[in-house]
C-alpha positions as CSV (number, residue, x, y, z in Angstrom):
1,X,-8.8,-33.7,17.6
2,X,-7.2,-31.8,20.4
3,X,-3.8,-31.5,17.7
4,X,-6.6,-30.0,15.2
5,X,-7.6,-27.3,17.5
6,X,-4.3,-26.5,18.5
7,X,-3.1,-26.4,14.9
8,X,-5.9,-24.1,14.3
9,X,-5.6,-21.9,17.1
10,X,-1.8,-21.2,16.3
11,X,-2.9,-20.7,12.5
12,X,-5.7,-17.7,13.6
13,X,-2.9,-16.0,16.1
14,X,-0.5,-16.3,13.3
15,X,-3.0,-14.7,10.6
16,X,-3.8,-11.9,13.5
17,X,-0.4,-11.2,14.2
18,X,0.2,-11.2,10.2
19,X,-2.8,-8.8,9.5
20,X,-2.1,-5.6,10.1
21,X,-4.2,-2.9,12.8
22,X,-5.9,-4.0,15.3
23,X,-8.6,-6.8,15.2
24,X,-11.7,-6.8,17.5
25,X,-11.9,-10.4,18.0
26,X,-11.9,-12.4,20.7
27,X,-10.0,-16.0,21.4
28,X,-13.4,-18.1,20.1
29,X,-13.5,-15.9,17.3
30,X,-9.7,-16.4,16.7
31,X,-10.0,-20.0,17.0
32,X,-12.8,-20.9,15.2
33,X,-11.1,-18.7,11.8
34,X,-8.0,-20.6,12.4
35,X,-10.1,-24.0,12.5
36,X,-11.9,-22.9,9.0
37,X,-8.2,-21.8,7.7
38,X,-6.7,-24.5,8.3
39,X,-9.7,-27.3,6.7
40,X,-9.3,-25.0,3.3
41,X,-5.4,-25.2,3.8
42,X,-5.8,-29.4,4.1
43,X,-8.6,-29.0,1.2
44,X,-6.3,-27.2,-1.1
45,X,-3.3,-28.9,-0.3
46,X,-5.0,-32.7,-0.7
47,X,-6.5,-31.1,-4.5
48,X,-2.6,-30.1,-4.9
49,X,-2.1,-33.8,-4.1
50,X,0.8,-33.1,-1.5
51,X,-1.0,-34.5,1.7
52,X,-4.4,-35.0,3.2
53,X,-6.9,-33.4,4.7
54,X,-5.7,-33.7,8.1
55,X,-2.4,-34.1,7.7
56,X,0.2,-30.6,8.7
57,X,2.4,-30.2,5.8
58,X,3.8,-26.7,4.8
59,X,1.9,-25.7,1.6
60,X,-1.3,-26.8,3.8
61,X,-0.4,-24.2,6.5
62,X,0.8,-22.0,4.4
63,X,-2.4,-22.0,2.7
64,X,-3.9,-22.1,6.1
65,X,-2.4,-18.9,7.3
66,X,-3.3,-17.1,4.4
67,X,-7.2,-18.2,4.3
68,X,-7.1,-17.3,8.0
69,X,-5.8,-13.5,7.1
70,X,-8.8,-13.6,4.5
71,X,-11.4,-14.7,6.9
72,X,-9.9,-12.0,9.4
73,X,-10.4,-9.3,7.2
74,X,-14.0,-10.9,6.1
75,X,-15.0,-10.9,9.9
76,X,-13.7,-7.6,10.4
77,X,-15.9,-5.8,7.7
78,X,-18.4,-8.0,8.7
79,X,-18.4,-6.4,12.4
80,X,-17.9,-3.1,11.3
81,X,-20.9,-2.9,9.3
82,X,-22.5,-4.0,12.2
83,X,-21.7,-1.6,14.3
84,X,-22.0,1.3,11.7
85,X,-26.1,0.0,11.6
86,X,-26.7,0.0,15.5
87,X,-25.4,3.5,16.2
């Protein structure tokens, strides 16, 4: 468990530092992206049959890194229109 959160962590710094401009996230927010990136990494790479779930393998954090630089981007709009609404 502790490797999982430490996988994802590394994956949402990696997907932030990969993104370009600056994100207004914090390290919770970073983490929990990287977790969610890096379960639809293991998903895709277990349907790709090259590992499981769980398992770090390099098409599953590939995959990982990726999905985390989607969700990044997601969040990011997310906020934004947030903030456009409360001023």
């Amino acid at each position: 468990m502790i490797g999982f959160i430490i996988a994802g962590l590394v994956i949402g710094v990696l997907a932030r530092l990969i993104k370009p401009g600056r994100q207004h996230l914090g390290i919770l927010a970073t983490l929990i992206l990287g977790l969610v990136g890096s379960v639809i990494g293991g998903t895709i790479a277990n349907l790709l049959g090259t590992g499981d779930i769980w398992e770090l393998n390099v098409l599953g954090f590939v995959v990982a890194v990726v999905a985390s630089v989607l969700l990044i981007g997601v969040a990011e709009s997310i906020a934004s229109s947030h903030r456009k609404t409360a001023s």
